[in-house]
N, C-alpha and C positions, 0 to 999 in steps of 0.2 A: 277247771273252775278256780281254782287257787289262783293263775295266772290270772283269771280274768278279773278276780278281786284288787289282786296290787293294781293291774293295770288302772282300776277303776278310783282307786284310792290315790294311787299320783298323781291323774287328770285335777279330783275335787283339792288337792295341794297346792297345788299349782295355780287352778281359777280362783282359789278363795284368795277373797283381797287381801290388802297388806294394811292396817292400821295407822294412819299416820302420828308421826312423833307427837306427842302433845306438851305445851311447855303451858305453863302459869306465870304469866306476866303480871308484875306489881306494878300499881298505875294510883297516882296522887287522882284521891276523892275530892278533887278539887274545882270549882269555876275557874277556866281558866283560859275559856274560849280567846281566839278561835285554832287554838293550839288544842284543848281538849276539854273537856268537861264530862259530868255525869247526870244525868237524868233523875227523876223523882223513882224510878224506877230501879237504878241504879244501874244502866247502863251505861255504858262507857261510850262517848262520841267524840268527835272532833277528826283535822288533822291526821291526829298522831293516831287515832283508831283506823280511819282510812289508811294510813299508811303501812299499820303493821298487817292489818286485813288482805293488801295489796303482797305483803311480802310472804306471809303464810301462802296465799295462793297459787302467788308463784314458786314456791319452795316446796310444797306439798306436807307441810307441815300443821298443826291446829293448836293454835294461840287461846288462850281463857284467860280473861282479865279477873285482877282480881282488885278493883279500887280500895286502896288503903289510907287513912290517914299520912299525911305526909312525914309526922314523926315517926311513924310505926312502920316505914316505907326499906329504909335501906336495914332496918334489924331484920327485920325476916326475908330480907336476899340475906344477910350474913348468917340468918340460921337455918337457910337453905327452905323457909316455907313458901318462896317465891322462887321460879328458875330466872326468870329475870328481873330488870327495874327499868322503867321509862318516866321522866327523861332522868337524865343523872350525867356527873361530870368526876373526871379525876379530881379536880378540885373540888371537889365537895367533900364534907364531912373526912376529913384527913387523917384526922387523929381517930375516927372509930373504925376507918378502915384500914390503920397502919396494920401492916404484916398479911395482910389478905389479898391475895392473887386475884384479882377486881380485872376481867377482861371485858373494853369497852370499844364501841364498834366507833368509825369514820363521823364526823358531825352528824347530825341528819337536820338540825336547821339551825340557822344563827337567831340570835336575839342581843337587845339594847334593854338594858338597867339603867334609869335615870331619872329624873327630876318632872312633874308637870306642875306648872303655875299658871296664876291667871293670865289670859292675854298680855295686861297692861307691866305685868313682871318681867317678861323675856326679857331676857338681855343684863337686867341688874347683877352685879357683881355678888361672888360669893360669899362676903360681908354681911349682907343684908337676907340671908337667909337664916331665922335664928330659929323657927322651929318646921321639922319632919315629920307629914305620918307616913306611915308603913304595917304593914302587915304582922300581924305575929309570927313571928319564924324568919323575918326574911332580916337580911345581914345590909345594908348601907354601907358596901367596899368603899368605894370611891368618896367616902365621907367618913371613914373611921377613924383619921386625925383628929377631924372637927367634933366629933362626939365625945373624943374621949377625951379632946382639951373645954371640954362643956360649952364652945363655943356655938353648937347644933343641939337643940332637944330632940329628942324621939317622941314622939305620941303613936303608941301603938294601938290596934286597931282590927278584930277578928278576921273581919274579911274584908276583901276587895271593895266593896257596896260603901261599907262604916267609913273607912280609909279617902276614900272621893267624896265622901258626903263632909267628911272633918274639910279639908283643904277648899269645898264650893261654899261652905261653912264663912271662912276665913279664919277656923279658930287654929289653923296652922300653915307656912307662906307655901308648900308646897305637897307634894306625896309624890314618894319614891315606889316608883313597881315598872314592873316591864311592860316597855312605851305601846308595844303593839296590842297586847292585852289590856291596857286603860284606855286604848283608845279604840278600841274596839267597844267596849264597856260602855265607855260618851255616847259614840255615836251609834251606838244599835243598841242599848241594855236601856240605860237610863236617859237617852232623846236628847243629850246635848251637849252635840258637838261644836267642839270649839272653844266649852265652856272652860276647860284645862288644855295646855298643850305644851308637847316636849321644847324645854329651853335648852338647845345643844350647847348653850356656851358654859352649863354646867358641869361639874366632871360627870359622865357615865360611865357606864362597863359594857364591856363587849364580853361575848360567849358565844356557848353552841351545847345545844342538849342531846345526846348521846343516849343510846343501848348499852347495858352492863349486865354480867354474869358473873356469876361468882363459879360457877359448878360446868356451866355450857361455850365452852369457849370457841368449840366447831360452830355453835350456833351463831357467835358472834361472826366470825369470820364469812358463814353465808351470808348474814343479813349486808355486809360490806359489798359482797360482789352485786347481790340485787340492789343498794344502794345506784352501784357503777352499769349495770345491765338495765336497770329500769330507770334511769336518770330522768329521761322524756318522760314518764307518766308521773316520776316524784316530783318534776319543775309542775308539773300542771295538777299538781294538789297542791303545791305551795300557792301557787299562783290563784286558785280555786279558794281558799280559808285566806289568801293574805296573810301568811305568818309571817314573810319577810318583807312585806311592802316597805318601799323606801330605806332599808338599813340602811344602805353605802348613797343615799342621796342626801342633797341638801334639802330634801324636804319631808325628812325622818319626822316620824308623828304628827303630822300635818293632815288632816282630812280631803278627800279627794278632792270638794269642790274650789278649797281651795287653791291647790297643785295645780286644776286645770286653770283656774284664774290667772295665776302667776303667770304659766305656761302661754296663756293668749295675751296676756301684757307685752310678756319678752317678744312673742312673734310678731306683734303690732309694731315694736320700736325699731328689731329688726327690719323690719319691712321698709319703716318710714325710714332710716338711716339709707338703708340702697335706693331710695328716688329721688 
């Protein structure tokens, strides 16, 4: 009888399943589509929820978001209330994370920092840009000369919405935010598109938003290889949200109908040129 207890008792060891890892990801409360956003609800969607959703599954692991203010974001990865943060950069915040062992995963998508003006402005010289809005929190790299020689105002701005409302306004010549998110915003949030668009002959920034850990740093390193092992299904979520439509083209921040207009202009000339 004895035997037939153990026996009995290794079988239920054995079939009883195994819990998966559970980690708590910090994730900016933010609109911020079509990169990510949160619901009235307070759910977390976008992108960047598809993608870590995608990467739990295949890893067998279970991700819980936890939307934080974006100030309150990287202190509780450094006080350990969060195991991870999305998105986040070595370059960021530098000086609060000096001497902290911050392990961050391969890009996971590129983005463009820059300039939208009215139509009739593309092209105008950096001279004649004398006043910026922008969002609260966010930093104006590629223009931190001109701000700090007063030759640039800042007009700050709660959120994305106030920030395009000042700039279609005219009561400032531009707004600085990232071109894929304001245009996204134009042409599906607030119905008009066209009405701002990126002036490339402006300075921008280039980037890429990353996975960090402060405590999980095996974590990091899977989420890399599913990066490189699910390539094919992460191009066809980029491709599905458009977070990187047009970066490396000449027609970065440009609304589609227009692109295909361009596009049948050039192939009409082509055409007439070979008859």
């Amino acid at each position: 009888m004895k035997h037939r207890h153990v026996c009995c008792l290794s079988i239920a060891l054995i079939s009883a399943p195994v819990a998966a890892q559970r980690y708590v990801v910090g994730v900016e409360a933010l609109s911020f589509a079509p990169h990510y956003s949160v619901d009235k609800q307070g759910n977390y969607q976008g992108f960047s929820r598809e993608l870590l959703d995608l990467f739990a599954e295949s890893s067998g692991v279970e991700l819980v978001y936890q939307p934080m203010p974006v100030n309150q974001l990287l202190p509780a990865l450094l006080e350990g209330q969060v195991d991870v943060k999305y998105p986040d950069s070595e370059l960021w915040a530098q000086e609060q994370k000096a001497g902290k062992s911050i392990s961050y995963s391969n890009p996971v998508v590129e983005y463009v920092d820059g300039v939208l003006v009215a139509p009739a402005r593309v092209g105008q010289p950096l001279s004649g840009l004398k006043r910026l809005s922008i969002v609260q929190g966010w930093t104006p790299w590629a223009y931190e000369q001109q701000v700090e020689n007063q030759q640039i105002k800042l007009s700050y701005s709660t959120d994305l919405r106030k920030m395009i409302q000042q700039a279609l306004k005219k009561d400032t010549d531009g707004a600085y935010f990232n071109i894929v998110v304001a245009t996204h915003y134009l042409d599906n949030i607030r119905a008009r598109p066209g009405a701002l668009v990126f002036d490339p002959k402006l300075p921008h920034t280039r980037g890429s938003f990353h996975l960090s850990s402060l405590k999980h740093p095996e974590l990091i390193q899977r989420f890399d290889r599913f990066l490189v092992e699910q390539s094919a299904e992460v191009a066809a979520l980029k491709d599905k949200y458009q977070v990187e439509v047009n970066l490396n083209s000449e027609f970065m921040g440009l609304e589609q109908w227009k692109i295909d207009f361009l596009k049948r202009q050039r192939a009409k000339a082509a055409a007439g040129e070979t008859l």
